[in-house]
N, C-alpha and C positions, 0 to 999 in steps of 0.2 A: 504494500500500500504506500504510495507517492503520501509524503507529508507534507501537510498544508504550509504557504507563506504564515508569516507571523511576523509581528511588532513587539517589541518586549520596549518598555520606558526604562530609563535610566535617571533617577531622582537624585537630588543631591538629601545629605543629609550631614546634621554636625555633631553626631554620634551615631556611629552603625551600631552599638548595644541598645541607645534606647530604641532605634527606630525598631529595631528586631522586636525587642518587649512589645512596641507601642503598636506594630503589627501582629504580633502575635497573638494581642487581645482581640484581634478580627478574625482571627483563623489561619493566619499565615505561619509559613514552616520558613524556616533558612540559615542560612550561616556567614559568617565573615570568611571570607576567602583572601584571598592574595597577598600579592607584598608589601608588609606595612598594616597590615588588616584594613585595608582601603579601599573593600569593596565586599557586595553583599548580594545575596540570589536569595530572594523570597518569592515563595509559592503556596498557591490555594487553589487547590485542585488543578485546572488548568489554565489559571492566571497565574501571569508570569511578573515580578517586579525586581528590577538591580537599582541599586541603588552605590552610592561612589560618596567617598568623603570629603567635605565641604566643611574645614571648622570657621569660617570665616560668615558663613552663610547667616542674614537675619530674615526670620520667618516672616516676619509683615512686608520685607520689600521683595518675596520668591516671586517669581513670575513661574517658576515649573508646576506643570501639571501633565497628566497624562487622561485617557479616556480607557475605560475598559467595556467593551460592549461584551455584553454575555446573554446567554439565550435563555434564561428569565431572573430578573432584578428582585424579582422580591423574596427568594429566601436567602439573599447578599442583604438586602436591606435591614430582616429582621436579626439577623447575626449580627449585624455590626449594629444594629441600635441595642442589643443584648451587651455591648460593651462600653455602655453608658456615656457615651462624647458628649460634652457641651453642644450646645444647638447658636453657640456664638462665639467669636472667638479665635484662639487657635491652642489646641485644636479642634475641631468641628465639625459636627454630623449636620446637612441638610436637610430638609422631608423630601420624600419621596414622591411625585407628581409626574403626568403628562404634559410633557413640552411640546409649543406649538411647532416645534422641528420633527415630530412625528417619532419620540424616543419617550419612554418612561424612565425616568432617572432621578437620581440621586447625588448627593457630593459628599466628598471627606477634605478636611482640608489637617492634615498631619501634625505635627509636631514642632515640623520644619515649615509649613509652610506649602509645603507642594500639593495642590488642589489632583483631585483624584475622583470622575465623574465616571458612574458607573451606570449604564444603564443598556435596555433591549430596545429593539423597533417594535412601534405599536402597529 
């Protein structure tokens, strides 16, 4: 079986331990890898996230974000609201709603900053 293209985001982050914890409260698995521990592979099922170290990085001026489309949003929504994120803030859980661009989604915005919108087509 030919495996499908794929997009994996690469997130900055100014700790790879917390961000591991801080994902890990949403379900994700992963490790610090490389040289220098300056970079990271987290997964959740078959979303994929790297993340790279960035100590300089301030979370209110991040412009990173990434998109995870997945083929249906609402039991990612109820898990990660099961990990009780502020609804303001940083960091930050969204609601979950139909956008007039024809997607059901939701947001996270991380630890660091990096906005993380998750959602299916309606």
């Amino acid at each position: 079986m030919k495996p499908n293209d794929l997009a994996i985001p690469i997130l900055p982050s100014r700790s790879l331990p917390s961000t591991l914890a801080f994902y890990g409260r949403l379900g994700f698995e992963g490790e610090i890898l490389g040289a220098g521990d300056a970079y990271a592979i987290l997964t959740r099922g078959d979303l994929e996230i790297h993340f790279f170290l960035h100590t300089g990085l301030v979370p209110a001026e991040s412009w990173a974000g990434c998109y995870l489309r997945v083929a249906d949003v609402e039991p990612l929504y109820k898990a990660f609201f099961a990990a009780g994120l502020p609804l303001r803030g940083i960091p930050r859980m969204d609601a979950i709603e139909n956008k007039p661009w024809g997607m059901r989604e939701f947001a996270i915005v991380d630890e660091d900053g990096n906005l993380l919108r998750v959602g299916h087509v309606l």
